[in-house]
N, C-alpha and C positions, 0 to 999 in steps of 0.2 A: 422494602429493602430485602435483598435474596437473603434466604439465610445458609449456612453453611452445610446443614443435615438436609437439606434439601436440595442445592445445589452445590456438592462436592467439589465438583471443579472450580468452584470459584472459596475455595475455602483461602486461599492468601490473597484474593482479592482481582481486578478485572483491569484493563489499560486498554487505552488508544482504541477505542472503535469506530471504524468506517463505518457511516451510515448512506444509504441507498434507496434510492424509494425505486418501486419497482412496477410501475402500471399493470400488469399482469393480474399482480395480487393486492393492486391498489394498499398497499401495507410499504413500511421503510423495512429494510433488510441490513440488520445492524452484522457486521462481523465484529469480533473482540477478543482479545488475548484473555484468555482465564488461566489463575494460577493455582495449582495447587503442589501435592508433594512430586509430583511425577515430573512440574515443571512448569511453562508455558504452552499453552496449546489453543487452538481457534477454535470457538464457540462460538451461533449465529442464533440470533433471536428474531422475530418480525414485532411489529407495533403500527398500529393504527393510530394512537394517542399518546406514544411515550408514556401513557401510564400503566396501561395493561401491557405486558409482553407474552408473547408464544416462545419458550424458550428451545431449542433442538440440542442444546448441550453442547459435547464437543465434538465436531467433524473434521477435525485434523490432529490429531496425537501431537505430544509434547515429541520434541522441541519445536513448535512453531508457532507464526507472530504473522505482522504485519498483512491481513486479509482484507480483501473485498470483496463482494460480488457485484459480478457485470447486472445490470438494469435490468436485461431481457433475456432469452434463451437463443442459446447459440444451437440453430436445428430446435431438434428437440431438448436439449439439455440448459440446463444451467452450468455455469462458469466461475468459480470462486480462484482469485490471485493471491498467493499466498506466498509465507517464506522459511520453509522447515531446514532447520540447522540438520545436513549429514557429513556423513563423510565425504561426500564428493563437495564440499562448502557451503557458502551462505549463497544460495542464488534464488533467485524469482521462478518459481512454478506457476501454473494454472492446472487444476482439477472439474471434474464435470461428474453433472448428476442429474438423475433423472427427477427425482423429489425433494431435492436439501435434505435428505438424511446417507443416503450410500453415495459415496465419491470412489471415482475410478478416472482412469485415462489420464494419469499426472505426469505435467512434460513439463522439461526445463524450459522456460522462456528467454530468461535472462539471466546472464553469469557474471558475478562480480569479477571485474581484471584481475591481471596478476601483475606486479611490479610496483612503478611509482604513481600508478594512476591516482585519482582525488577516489573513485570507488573500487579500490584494489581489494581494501580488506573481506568489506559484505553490503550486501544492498540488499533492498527493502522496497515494498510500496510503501506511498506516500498517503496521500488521499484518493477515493475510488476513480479510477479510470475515467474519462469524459469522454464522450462519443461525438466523433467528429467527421465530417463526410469523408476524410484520408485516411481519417482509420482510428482505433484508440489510443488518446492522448493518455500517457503514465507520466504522470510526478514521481519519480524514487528517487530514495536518500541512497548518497555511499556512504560509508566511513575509511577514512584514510589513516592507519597509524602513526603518528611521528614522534618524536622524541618528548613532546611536554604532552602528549595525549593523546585521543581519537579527535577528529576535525568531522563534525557531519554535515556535508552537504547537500542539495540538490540538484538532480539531472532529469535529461527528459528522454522519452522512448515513444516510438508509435508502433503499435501494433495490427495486424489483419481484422476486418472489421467482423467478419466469418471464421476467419481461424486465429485467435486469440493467441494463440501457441506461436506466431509466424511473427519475428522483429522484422521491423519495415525499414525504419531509419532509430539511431542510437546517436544522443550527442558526442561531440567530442569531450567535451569538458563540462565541468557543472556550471547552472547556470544562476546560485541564491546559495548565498553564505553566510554564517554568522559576520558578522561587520559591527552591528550595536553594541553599547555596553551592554545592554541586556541579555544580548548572544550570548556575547565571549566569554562573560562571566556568569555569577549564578550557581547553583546548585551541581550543575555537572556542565563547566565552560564550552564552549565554542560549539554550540549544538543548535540547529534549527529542524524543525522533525514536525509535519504537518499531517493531520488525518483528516483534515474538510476541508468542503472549497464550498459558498454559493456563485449561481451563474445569474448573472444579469438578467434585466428584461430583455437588453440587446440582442443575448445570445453571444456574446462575446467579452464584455467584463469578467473579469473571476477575481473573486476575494478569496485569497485563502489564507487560512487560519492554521497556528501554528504553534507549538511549543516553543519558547527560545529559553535556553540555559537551565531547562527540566527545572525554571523557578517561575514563568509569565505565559502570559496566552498575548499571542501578537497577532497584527491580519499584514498581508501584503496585497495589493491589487494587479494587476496585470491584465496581459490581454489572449485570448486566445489563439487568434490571427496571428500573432506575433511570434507566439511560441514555437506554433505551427513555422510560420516565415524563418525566426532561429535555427529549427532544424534542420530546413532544406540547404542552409549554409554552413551551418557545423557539424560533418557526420563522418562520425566513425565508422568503422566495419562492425556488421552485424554476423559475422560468422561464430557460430558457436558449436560444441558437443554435443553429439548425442549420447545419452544415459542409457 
């Protein structure tokens, strides 16, 4: 177990890590929110055994959460998806690096709506990106304000298979919502918030795995294909700011 004089940034403790195996470096590529006084901020480790880890500390400054990285290198670079609270909101970045320690070239990908959408208030990744011949498949969470709470849902995004930065197609509306007792209630209600998925032998099954109600670990099934099929029928506009 890390200890705290050793690793400072995790001195309040670690959440939600995306895990990634990464053929390159034949090693998983853990991203994870570490906390300390400064805040939340994204920390990346590798492991070969989940027992030994290579830790790299923190490569995203507090305030931020919700990280992955992409499988493989985009060009030359690696690709980590992340989500730093600024002034300009909560919205989905991607950063690049040449060795997992210096990050540079960070661009807004995705921007939470503004109004009465289900992801108006802030959005997030979900679990790591899936690589799919149309592009990369996102899972992200919104969260929508309303009068008894925050409501967290799921929606989906595809992005450039080359330019990771570039929305392809954006749902309209979300597509997994708290519904169970287990959801809606719980430790912090109506909240469904996933960081993994396994894929089938198919190539097309996905389990993914999920927090419901920040009190149970739940799995849903689903299909690939389908989600893909989803969103050539439910799409929104993908026009967004530049920063």
């Amino acid at each position: 177990m890390a200890k705290p004089k050793e690793y400072p940034e995790e001195l309040w403790g670690i959440e939600d890590p995306r895990i990634t195996w990464v053929p390159e470096l034949q090693q998983y590529a853990i991203a994870y929110t570490s906390f300390a006084r400064g805040g939340p901020g994204v920390s990346l480790a590798l492991t070969k055994d989940f027992k030994s880890f290579e830790r790299y500390g923190v490569i995203m400054q507090p305030e931020d959460k919700d990280a992955a990285l992409l499988p493989r290198r985009i060009g030359a670079l690696w690709a980590l998806i992340h989500r730093p609270m600024t002034t300009l909101g909560t919205h989905m970045w991607v950063s690049y690096s040449p060795n997992l320690t210096h990050w540079g070239g960070h661009k807004v990908i995705l921007e939470a709506r503004r109004g009465g959408w289900w992801d108006a208030n802030k959005i997030g990744l979900c679990s790591p990106p899936i690589e799919t011949a149309k592009g990369w498949l996102m899972i992200y969470h919104g969260v929508r304000q309303t009068a008894s709470g925050s409501i967290y849902r799921l929606g989906l995004a595809l992005f450039d298979l080359e330019k990771p930065e570039v929305c392809l197609q954006r749902g309209s509306s979300w597509i997994f919502g708290p519904e169970a007792p287990y959801e809606r209630g719980g430790d912090v209600k109506d909240v469904v918030f996933p960081c993994g998925q396994t894929i089938g032998a198919d190539g097309d099954t996905i389990h993914l795995y999920y927090g419901a109600g920040d009190t149970s670990i739940a799995m849903a099934t689903g299909s690939i294909r389908r989600l893909l099929s989803w969103l050539d029928s439910n799409l929104s506009s993908t026009e967004r700011h530049t920063f």
